[in-house]
Structure formats: C-alpha cells, structure tokens
C-alpha positions, -999 to +999 in steps of 0.1 A: +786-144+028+769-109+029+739-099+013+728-064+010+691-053+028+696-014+021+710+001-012+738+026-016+752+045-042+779+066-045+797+097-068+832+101-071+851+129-097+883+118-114+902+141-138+865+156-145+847+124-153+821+116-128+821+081-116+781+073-101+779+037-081+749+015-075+749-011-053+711-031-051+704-067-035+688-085-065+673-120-065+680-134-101+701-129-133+669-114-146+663-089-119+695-075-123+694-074-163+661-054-156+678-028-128+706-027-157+684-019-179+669+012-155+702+026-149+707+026-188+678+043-198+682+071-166+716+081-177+710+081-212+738+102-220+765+087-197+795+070-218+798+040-199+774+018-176+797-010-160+784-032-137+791-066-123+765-093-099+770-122-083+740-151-077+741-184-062+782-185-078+774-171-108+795-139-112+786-119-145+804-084-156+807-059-182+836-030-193+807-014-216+828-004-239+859+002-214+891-011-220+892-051-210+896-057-178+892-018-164+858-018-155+839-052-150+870-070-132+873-042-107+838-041-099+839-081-095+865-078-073+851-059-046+826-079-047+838-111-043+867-097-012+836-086+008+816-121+003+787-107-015+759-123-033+730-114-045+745-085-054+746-059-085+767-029-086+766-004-114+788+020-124+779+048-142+808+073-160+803+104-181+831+113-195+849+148-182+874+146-216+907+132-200+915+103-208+926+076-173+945+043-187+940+016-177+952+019-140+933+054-137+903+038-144+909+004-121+913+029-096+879+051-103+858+021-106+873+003-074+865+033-055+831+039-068+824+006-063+838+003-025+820+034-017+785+021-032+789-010-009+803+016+023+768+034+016+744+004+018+735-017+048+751-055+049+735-086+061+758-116+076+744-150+058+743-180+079+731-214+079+711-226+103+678-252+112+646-238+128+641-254+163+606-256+187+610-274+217+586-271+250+610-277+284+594-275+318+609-245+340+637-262+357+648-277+322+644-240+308+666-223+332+697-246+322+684-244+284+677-208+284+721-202+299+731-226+275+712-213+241+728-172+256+759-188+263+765-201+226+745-170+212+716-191+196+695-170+179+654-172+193+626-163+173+599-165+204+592-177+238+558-191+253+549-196+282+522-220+296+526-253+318+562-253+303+581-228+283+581-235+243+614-223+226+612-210+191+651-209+174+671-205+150+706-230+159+737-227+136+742-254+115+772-264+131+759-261+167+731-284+162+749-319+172+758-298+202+723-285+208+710-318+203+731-336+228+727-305+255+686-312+253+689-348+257+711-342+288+687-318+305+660-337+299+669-372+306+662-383+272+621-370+270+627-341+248+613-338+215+630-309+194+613-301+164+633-292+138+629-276+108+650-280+074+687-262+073+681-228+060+704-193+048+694-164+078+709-132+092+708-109+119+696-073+119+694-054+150+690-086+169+666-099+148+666-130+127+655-124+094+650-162+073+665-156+038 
C-alpha cells in the first residue's frame, strides 16, 4: 500500500473542457468530505467535481452529475491499481461545450487522475515492530552486518559500555531477527519490542504512520 506525504494536482484540456486533478492524503471520511467541500466552493462555477477516496477499505466515489460509471469508477480505479489509501482525488471539469461519451470522458478523468497522483510524492506502507536491544561490541559487529544485510530499518544508535540498537524490523523478518539475536548472544539478549505498527521510508528515513 501507498500513501501519499506530498500533494499533486494536475490540468489536462480535452475537446475544450478543462479537466483540473487533486490528489491529497486525508485521514478520515470526514476529512475528505471537508477537502470536497473546499474544492466545491473554489470552483464554484465548474460543471462537475468528481472525486473518489479510499480509507482503511472503504472506497467511496461520485460522477457528480456525470454519466454512471464515467467519472467516480475511473477515478477509483487508479486508485486502487497503484495501492493507495488514505487517499482523495478530485476532479474538477468546466465544460468547453463538446460533448465526450462515455469513453471520452473515462479517458479525461483517468488521465487527470493518473497525472494528479504522477505530481505528488508516494509513501511505501509497511508493517513492522519497533525493536531496542543493547549488544556488547563484538555482538554488534555481527548484528550490525546482519540488520544491513536484510535492510532493517534503524531509527538510532547509542553508544556506551555496549551499543543500544533502535529499529524498525518487518513484520515478516522478526522470527528471523529473533532467532539471529539469540544466536549471537548465546541466549542473554533481551529485545524489546514494541507493538506491530504501518511505517515508510522517505529519503532513508522511517517515518511511523
């Protein structure tokens, strides 16, 4: 799953009706009601405002007036082929007077839609459990190849009369992780672990979600 943690937009022209796309990381049903609701009252004087979201599985859409399934559906569609949630995109269309069909206007939302997700910044969601754990140096040297090896995220090293290790270990990795510390240390280590949790990455960063 991706989530978005910069907005785009977009403008795209078909047979002189201007197509405007919005796509904006919400956080609830009512957030994105309320950024629907912006959008309405900005373009005022725009036709249609189209939009579909998508939170925690629930997928909501509207043709505003479009013909069924030419405007909503599209929009939902992108949406759900690039994994998003937490996601609204809005489409805005004032009308150039030409009329599209059906497939025209599949096509002109798809597109502003696509291109409103192209402009904004995408997060990879993972799942994954907060781990401390203090190894002396000798333990850390193997620890520290293993954890790069398997690209474990770490949030923070310290360094004292051991090393303390501060990560962030994929859900699916922790039996692994678990069993590699116990090796290492003959059984003494005491991992700390935190409760499972949805994170990404940005610019090598974890960023907890």
């Amino acid at each position: 799953m991706y989530r978005i943690i910069d907005d785009g937009s977009s403008e795209i022209v078909e047979k002189k009706s201007r197509f405007l796309g919005f796509a904006i990381s919400v956080d609830s049903a009512d957030e994105a009601v309320d950024k629907i609701t912006e959008i309405r009252k900005k373009h005022y004087d725009a036709r249609h405002v189209c939009y579909a979201y998508v939170i925690d599985g629930l997928v909501k859409s509207s043709d505003d007036g479009e013909p069924q399934g030419s405007a909503g559906r599209p929009i939902t569609d992108v949406l759900v082929h690039l994994g998003l949630d937490h996601c609204l995109v809005a489409v805005v269309r004032y009308f150039g007077g030409i009329l599209l069909g059906v497939g025209g206007l599949i096509r002109a939302y798809t597109s502003a839609a696509q291109e409103a997700l192209d402009d904004a910044s995408l997060m990879e969601l993972h799942s994954g459990f907060p781990l401390t754990v203090t190894l002396d140096y000798n333990e850390y040297g193997k620890a520290d190849y293993f954890f790069n090896e398997n690209r474990i995220p770490r949030t923070g090293t310290e360094y004292g009369t051991g090393v303390t290790l501060h990560l962030m270990v994929p859900s699916e990795l922790k039996p692994l992780v678990e069993k590699h510390l116990a090796e290492i240390t003959a059984g003494k280590a005491s991992p700390d672990w935190g409760d499972e949790q949805e994170y990404g990455i940005v610019d090598g960063e974890v960023i907890s979600i």
